[in-house]
ROLO-122612 format. One record per residue: x, y, z of N, C-alpha, C in turn; residue number from 1; residue in three letters. Coordinates in steps of 0.1 Angstrom, whole numbers, plus 5000, padded with zeros to 4 digits. Layout:
N
(r (X; Y; Z); (X; Y; Z); (X; Y; Z); NUM; "ALA")
...
end
This chain:
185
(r (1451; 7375; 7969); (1462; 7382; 7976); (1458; 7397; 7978); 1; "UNK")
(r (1449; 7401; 7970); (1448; 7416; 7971); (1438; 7416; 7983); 2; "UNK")
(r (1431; 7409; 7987); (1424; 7412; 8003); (1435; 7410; 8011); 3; "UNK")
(r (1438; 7405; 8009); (1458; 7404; 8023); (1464; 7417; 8023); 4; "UNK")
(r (1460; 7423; 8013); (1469; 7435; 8009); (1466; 7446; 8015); 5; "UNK")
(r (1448; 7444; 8015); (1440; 7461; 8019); (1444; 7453; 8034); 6; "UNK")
(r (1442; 7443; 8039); (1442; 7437; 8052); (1454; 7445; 8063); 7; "UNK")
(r (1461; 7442; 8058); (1481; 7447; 8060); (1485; 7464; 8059); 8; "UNK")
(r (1476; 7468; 8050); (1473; 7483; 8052); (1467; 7487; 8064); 9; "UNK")
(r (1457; 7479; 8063); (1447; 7483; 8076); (1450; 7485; 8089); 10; "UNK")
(r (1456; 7470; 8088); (1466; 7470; 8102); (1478; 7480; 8105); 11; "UNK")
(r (1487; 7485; 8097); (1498; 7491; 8096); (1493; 7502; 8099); 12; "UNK")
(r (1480; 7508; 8094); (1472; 7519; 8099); (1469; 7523; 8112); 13; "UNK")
(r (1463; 7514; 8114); (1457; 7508; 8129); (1466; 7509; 8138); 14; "UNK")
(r (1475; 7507; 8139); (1488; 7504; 8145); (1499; 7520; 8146); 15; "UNK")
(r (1496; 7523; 8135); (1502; 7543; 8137); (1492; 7551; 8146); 16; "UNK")
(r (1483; 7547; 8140); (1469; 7558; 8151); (1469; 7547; 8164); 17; "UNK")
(r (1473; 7541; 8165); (1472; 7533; 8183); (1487; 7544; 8188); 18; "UNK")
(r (1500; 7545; 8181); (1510; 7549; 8185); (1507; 7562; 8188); 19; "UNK")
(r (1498; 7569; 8177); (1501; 7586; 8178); (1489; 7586; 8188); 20; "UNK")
(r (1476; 7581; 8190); (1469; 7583; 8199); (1475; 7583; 8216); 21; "UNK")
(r (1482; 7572; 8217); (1483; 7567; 8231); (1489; 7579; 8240); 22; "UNK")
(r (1497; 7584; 8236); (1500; 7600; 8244); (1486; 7606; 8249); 23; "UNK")
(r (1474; 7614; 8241); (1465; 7617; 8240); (1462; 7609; 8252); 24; "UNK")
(r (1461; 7595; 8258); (1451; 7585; 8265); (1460; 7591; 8282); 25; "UNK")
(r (1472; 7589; 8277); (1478; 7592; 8291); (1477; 7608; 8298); 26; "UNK")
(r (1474; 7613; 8284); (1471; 7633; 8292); (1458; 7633; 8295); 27; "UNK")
(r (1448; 7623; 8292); (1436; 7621; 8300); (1433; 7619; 8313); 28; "UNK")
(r (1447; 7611; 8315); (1443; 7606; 8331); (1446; 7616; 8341); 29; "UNK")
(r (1436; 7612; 8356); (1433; 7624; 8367); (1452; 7629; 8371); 30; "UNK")
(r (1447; 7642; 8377); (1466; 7641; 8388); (1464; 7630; 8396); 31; "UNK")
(r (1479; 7624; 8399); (1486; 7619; 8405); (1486; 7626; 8416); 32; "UNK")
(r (1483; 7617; 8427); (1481; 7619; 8438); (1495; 7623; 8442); 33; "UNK")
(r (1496; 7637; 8457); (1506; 7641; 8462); (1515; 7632; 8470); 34; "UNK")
(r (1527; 7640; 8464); (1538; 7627; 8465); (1548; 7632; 8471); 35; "UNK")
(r (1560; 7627; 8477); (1573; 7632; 8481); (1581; 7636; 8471); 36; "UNK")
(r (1586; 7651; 8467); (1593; 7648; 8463); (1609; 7653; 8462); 37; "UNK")
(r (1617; 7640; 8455); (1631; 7640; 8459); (1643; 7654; 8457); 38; "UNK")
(r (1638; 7659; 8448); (1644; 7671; 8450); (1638; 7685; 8459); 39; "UNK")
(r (1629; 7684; 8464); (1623; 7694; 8474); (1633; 7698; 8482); 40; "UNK")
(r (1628; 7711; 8485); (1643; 7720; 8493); (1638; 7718; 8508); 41; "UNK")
(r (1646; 7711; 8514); (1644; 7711; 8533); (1642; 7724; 8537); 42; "UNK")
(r (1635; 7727; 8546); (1637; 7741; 8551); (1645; 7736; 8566); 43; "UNK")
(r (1651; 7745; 8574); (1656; 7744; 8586); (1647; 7749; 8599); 44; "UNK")
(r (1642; 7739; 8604); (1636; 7744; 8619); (1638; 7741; 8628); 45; "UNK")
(r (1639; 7749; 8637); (1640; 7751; 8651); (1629; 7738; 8662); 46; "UNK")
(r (1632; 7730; 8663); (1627; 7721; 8679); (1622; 7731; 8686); 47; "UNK")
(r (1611; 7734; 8695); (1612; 7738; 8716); (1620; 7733; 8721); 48; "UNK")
(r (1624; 7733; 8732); (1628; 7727; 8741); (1620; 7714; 8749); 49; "UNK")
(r (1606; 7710; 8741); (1598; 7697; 8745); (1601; 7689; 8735); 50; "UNK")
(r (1604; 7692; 8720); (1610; 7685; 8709); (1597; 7686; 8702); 51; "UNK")
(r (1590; 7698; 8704); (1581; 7699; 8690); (1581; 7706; 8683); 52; "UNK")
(r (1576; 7704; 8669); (1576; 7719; 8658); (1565; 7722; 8655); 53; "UNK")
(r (1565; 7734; 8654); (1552; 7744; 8654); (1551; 7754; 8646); 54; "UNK")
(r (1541; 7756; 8639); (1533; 7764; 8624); (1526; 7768; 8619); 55; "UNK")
(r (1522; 7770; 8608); (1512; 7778; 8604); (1506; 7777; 8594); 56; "UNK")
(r (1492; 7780; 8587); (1492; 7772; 8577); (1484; 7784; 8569); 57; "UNK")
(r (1483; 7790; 8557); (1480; 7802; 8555); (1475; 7800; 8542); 58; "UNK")
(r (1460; 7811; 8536); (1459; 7810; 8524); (1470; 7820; 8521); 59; "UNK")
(r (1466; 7818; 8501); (1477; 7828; 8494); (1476; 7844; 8500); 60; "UNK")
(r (1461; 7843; 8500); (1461; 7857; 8508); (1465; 7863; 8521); 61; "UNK")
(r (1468; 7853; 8529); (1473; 7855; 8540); (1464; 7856; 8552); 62; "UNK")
(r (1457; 7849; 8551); (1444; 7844; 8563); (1445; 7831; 8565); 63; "UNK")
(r (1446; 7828; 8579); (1449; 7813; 8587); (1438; 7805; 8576); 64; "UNK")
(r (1441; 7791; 8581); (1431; 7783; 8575); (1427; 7772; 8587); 65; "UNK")
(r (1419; 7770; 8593); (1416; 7759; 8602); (1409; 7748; 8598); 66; "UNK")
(r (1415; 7735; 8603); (1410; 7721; 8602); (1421; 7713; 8590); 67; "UNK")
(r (1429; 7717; 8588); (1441; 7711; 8580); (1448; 7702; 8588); 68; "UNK")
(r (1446; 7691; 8584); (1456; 7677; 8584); (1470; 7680; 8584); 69; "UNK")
(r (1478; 7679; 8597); (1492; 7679; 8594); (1497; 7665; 8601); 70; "UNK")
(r (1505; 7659; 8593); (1514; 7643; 8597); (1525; 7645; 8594); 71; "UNK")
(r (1536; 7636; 8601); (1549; 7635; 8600); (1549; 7620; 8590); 72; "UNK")
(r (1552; 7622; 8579); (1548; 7613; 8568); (1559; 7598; 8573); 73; "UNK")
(r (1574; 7607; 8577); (1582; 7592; 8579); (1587; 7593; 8589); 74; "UNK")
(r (1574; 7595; 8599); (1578; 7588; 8617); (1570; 7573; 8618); 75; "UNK")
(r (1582; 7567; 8628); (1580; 7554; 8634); (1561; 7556; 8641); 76; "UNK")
(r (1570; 7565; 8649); (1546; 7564; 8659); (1545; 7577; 8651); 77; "UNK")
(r (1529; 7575; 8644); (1524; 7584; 8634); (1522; 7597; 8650); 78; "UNK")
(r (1524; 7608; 8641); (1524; 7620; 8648); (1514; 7629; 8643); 79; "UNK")
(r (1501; 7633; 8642); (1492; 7640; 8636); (1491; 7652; 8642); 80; "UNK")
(r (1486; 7663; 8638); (1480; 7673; 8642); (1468; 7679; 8636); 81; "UNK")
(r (1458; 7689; 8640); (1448; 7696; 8633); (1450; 7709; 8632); 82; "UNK")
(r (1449; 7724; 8628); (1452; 7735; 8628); (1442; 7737; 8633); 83; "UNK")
(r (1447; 7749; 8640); (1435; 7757; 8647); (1426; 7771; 8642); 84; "UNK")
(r (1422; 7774; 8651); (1413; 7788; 8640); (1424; 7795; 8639); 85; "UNK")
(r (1431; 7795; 8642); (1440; 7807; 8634); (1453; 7800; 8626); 86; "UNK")
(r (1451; 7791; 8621); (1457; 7780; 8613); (1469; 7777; 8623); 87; "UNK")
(r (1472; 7776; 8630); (1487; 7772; 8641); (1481; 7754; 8640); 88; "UNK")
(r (1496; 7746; 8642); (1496; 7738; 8644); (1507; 7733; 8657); 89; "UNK")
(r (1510; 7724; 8664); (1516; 7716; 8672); (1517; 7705; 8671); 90; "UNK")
(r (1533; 7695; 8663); (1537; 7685; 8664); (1549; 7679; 8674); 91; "UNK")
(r (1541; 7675; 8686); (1547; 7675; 8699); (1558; 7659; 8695); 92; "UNK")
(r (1569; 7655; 8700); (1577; 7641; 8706); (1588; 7641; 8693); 93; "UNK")
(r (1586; 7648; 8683); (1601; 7650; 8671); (1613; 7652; 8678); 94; "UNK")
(r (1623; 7643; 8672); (1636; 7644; 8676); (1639; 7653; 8658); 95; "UNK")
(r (1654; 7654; 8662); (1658; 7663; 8653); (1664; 7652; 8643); 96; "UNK")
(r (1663; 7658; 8627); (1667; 7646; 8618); (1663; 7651; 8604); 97; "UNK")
(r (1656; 7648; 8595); (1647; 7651; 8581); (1636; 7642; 8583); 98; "UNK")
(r (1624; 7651; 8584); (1610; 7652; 8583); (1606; 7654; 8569); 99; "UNK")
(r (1596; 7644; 8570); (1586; 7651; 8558); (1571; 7653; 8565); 100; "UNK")
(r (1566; 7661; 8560); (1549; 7673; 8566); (1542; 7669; 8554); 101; "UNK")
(r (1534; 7660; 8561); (1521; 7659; 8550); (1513; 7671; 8549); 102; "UNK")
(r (1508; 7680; 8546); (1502; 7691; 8550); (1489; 7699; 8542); 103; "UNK")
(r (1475; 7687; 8544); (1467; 7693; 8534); (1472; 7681; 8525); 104; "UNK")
(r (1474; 7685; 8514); (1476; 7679; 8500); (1491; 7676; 8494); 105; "UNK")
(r (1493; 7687; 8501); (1514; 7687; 8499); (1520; 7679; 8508); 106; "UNK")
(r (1534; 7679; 8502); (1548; 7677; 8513); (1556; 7687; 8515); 107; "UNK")
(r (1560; 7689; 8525); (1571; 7698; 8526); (1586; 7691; 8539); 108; "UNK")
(r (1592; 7692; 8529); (1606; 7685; 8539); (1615; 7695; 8549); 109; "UNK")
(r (1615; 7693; 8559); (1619; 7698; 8572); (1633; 7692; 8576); 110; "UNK")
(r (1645; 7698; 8582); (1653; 7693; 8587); (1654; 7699; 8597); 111; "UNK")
(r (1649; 7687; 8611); (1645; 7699; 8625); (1656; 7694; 8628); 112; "UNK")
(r (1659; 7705; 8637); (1669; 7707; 8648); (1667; 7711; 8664); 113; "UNK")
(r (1673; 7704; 8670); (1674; 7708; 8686); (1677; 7723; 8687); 114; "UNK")
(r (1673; 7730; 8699); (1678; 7743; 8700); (1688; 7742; 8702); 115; "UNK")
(r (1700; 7736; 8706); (1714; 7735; 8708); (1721; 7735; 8699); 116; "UNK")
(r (1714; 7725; 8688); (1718; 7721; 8673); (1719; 7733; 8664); 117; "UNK")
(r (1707; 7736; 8663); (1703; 7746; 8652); (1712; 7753; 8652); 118; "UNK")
(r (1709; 7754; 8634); (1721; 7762; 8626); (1712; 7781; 8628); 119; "UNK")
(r (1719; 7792; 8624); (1716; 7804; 8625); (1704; 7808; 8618); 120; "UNK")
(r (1698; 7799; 8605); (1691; 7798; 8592); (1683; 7790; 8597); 121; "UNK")
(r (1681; 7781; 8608); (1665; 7779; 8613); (1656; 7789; 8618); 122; "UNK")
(r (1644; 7784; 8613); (1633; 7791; 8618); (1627; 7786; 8628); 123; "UNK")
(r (1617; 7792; 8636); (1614; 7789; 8652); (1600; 7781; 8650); 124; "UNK")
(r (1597; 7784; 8635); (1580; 7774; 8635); (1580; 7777; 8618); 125; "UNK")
(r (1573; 7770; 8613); (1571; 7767; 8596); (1557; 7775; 8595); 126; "UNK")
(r (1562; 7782; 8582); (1547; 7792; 8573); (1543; 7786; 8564); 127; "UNK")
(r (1535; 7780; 8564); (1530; 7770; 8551); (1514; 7779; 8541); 128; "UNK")
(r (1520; 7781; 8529); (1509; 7784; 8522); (1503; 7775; 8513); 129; "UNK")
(r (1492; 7778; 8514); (1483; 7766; 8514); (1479; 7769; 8498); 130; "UNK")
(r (1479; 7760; 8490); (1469; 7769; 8476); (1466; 7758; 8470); 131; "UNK")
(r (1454; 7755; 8465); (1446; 7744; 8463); (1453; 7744; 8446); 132; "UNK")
(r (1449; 7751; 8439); (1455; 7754; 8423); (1466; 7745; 8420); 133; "UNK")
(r (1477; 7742; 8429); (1487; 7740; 8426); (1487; 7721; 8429); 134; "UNK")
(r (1492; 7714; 8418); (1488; 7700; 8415); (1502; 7697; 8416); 135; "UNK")
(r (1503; 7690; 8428); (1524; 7681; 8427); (1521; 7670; 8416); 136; "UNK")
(r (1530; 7665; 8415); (1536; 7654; 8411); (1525; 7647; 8396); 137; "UNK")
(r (1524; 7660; 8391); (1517; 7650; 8374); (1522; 7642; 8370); 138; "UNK")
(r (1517; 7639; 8360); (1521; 7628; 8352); (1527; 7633; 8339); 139; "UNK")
(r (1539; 7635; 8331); (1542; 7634; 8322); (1535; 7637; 8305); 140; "UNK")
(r (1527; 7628; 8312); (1518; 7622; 8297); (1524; 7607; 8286); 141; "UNK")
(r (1539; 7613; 8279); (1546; 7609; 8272); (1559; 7598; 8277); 142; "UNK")
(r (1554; 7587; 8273); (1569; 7578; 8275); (1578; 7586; 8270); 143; "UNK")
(r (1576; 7589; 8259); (1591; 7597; 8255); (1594; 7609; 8260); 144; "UNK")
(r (1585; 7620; 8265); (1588; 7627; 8273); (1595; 7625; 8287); 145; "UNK")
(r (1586; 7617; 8291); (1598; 7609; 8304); (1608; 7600; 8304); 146; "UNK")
(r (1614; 7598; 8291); (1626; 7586; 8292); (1619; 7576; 8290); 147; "UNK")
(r (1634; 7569; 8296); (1630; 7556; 8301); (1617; 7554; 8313); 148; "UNK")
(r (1620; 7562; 8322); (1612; 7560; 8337); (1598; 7554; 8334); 149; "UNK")
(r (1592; 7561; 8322); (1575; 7561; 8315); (1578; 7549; 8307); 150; "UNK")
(r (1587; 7539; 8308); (1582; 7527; 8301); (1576; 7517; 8306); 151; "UNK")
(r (1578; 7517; 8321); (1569; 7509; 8328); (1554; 7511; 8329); 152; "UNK")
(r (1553; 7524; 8328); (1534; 7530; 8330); (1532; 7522; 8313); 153; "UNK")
(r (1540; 7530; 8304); (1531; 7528; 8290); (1531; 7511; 8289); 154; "UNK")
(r (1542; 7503; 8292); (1535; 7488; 8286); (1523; 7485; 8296); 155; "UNK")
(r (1523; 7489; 8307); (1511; 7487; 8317); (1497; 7485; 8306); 156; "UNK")
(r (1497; 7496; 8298); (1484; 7502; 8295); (1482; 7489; 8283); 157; "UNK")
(r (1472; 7486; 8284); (1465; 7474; 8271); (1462; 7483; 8253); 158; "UNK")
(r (1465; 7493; 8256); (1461; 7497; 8242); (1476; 7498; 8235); 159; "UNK")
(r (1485; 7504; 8244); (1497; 7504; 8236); (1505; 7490; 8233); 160; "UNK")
(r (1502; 7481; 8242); (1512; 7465; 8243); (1497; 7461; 8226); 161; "UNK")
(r (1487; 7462; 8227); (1478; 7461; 8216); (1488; 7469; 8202); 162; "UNK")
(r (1491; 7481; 8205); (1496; 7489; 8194); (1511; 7484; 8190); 163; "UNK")
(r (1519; 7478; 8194); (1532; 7473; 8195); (1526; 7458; 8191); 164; "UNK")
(r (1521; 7450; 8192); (1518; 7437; 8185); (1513; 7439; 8168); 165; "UNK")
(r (1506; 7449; 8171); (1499; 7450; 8159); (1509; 7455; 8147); 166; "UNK")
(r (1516; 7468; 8153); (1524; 7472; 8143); (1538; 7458; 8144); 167; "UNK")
(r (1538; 7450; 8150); (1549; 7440; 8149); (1546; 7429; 8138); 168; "UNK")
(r (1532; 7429; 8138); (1529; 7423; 8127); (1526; 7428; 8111); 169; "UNK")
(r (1519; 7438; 8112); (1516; 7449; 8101); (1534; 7452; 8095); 170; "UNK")
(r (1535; 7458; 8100); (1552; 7464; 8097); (1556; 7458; 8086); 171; "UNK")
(r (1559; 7442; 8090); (1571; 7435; 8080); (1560; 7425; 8070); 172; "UNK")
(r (1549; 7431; 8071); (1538; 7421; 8062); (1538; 7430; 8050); 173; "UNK")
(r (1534; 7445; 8056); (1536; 7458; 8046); (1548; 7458; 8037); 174; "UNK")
(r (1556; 7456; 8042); (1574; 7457; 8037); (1572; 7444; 8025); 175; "UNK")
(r (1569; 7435; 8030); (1569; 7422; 8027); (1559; 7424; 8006); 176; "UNK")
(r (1547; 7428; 8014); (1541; 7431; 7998); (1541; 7446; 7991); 177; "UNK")
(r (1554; 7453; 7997); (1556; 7461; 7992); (1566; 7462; 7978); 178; "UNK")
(r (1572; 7445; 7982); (1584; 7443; 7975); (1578; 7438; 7965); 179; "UNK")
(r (1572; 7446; 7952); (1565; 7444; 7942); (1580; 7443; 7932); 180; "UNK")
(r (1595; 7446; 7934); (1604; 7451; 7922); (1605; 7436; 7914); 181; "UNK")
(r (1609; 7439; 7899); (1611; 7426; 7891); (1628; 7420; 7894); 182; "UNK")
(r (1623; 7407; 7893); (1640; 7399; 7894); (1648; 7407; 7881); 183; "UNK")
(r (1659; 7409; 7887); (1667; 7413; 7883); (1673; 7400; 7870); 184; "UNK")
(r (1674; 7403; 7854); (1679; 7394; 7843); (1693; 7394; 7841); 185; "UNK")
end
């Protein structure tokens, strides 16, 4: 019984360093690729009169940037553009509605408007700064840090569904030959 014993330890061990490690595994992983996200502030822009919106795309320092990927992420016919040498872009056939601008690596959400439409607080064309440094949509790390939402990523992973069997078993084996107390006379 005493090899069962060191055994049940081992495991119960095994099973706390699977738990406390598994955070550590998840702050490993690359960023998460750029994403939409749901609370991002629309900005208001102004249509032409052809129904396109038109912009700019700028380092932090304030120098154009040319050859930047710009898309209308949730149009029916994909709408692309390129920037030009002086970073300007042109997204010609938008009707007015909420846009999202793939732009580079980012999103940025738009709610165009017709010139007729437009509220006083639209702008006539979008200033987009561009800055590589800045990483959308990480990852958490921590189921418990994210709630509930991170319970679906952590069972995903094979080391933690491993660390949850093990301690399921260890746990009540431990408990079990813990209970060394004498019967009560």
């Amino acid at each position: 019984m005493k090899g069962f014993d060191t055994w049940a330890r081992r495991s119960a061990w095994t099973a706390a360093a699977m738990l406390v490690l598994q955070p550590a595994a998840l702050f490993a992983q690359g960023p998460a690729a750029a994403t939409i996200a749901s609370a991002a502030k629309a900005i208001d822009v102004k249509l032409d009169a052809h129904g396109a919106l038109s912009g700019q795309v700028v380092s932090p320092q304030g120098q154009p940037i040319a050859g930047v990927a710009v898309a209308v992420a949730n149009a029916k016919a994909p709408t692309f553009a390129v920037t030009d040498q002086q970073g300007q872009f042109r997204l010609d056939g938008l009707r007015g509605g909420v846009h999202q601008l793939q732009i580079g690596n980012s999103v940025q959400t738009c709610r165009a408007w017709t010139a007729q439409a437009a509220p006083p607080s639209a702008v006539p064309g979008l200033l987009v700064v561009q800055d590589s440094r800045v990483v959308l949509a990480q990852h958490c790390g921590s189921p418990v840090a994210c709630g509930l939402a991170g319970c679906k990523e952590a069972l995903a992973n094979p080391l933690v569904v491993g660390g949850l069997i093990a301690a399921a078993i260890a746990i009540p084996v431990a408990i079990h030959n813990a209970d060394d107390d004498d019967p009560a006379s």
